[in-house]
ZADO-477377 format. One record per atom (N, C-alpha, C): residue in one letter; x, y, z. Coordinates in steps of 0.05 Angstrom, whole numbers, padded with zeros to 5 digits, always signed. Layout:
N
aXYZ
...
//
This chain:
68
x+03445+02002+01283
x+03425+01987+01298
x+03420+01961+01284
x+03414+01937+01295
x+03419+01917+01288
x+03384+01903+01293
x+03371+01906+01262
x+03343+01906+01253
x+03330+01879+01265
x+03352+01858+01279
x+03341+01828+01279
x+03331+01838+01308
x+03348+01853+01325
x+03334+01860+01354
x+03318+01873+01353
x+03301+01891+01332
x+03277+01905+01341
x+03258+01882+01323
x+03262+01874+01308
x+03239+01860+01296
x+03215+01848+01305
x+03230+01838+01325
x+03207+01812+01337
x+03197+01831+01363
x+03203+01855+01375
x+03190+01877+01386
x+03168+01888+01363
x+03181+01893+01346
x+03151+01907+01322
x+03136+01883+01324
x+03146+01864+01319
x+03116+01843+01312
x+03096+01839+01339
x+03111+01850+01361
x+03089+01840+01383
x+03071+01863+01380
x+03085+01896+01368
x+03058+01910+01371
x+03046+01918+01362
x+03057+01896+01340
x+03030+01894+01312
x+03015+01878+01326
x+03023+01848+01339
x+02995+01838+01349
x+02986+01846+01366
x+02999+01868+01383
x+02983+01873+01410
x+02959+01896+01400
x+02963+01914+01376
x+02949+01931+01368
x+02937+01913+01347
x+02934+01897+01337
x+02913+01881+01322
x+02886+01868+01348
x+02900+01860+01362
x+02886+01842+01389
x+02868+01869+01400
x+02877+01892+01412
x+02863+01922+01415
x+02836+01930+01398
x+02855+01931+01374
x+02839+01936+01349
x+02815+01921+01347
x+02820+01900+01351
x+02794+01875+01348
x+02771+01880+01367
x+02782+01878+01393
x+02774+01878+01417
x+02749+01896+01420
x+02761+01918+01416
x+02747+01945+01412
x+02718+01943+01387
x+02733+01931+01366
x+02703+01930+01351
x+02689+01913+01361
x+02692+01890+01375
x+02675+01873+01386
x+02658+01889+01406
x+02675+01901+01424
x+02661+01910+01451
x+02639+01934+01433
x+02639+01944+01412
x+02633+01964+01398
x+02603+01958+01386
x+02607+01934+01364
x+02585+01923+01363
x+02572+01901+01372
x+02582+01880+01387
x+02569+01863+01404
x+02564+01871+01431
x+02579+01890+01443
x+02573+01899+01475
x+02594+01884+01490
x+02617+01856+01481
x+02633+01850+01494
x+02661+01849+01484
x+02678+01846+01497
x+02701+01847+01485
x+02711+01819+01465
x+02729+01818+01452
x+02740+01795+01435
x+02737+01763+01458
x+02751+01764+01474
x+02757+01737+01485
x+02726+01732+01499
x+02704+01747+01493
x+02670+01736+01507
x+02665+01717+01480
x+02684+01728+01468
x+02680+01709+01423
x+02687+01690+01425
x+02719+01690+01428
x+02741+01671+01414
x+02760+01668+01441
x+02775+01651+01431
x+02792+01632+01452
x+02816+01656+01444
x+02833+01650+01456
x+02865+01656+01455
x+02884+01651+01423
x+02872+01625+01417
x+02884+01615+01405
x+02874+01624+01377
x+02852+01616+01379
x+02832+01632+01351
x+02841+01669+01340
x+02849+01680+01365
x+02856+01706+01359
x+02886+01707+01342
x+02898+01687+01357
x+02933+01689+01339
x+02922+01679+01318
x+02900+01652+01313
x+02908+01645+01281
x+02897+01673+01274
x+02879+01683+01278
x+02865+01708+01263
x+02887+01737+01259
x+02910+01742+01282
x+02921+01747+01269
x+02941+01732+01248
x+02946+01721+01245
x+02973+01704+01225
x+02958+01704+01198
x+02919+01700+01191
x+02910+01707+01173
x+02910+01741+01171
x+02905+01755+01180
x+02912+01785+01181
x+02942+01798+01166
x+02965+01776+01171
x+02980+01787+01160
x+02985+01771+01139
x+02971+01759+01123
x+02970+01749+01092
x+02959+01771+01085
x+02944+01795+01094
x+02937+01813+01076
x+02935+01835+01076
x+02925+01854+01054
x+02947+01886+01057
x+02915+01899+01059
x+02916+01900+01084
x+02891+01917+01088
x+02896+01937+01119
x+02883+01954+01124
x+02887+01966+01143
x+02877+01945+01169
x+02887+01943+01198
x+02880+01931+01220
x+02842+01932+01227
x+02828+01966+01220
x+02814+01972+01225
x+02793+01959+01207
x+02800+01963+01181
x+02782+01955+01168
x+02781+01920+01164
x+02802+01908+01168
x+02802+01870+01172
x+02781+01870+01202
x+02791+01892+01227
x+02774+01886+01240
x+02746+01884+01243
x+02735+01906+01229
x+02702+01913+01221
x+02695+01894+01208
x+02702+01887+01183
x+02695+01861+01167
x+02681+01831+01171
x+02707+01835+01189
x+02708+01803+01211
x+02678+01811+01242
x+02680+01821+01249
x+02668+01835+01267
x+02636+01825+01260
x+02633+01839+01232
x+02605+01829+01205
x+02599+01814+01209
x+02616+01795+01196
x+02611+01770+01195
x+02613+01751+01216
x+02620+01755+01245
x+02628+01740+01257
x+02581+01736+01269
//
């Protein structure tokens, strides 16, 4: 199997399950979902900062969530 064709499939559902992930804490502790927060755009940089670091999805999301 040739790793360059699934790659860029894994990366979408890392961000599609980072974007979920997020979403959910928002709707969790603010009462709305991510995009009542942030733009579109703000979410990709937030993920692209997400994957500078070795933390679980859940717990970058709670964090951020905090402090937002």
């Amino acid at each position: 199997m040739n790793h360059c064709n699934t790659s860029p499939v894994r990366a979408a559902d890392l961000r599609n399950e980072f974007i979920q992930t997020l979403s959910e804490e928002f709707l969790s502790v603010k009462g709305y979902g991510i995009y009542a927060f942030m733009s579109t755009v703000e979410v990709i940089g937030l993920f692209d900062e997400y994957q500078t670091r070795r933390e679980p999805i859940r717990e970058f999301a709670r964090a951020y969530v905090q402090m937002f």
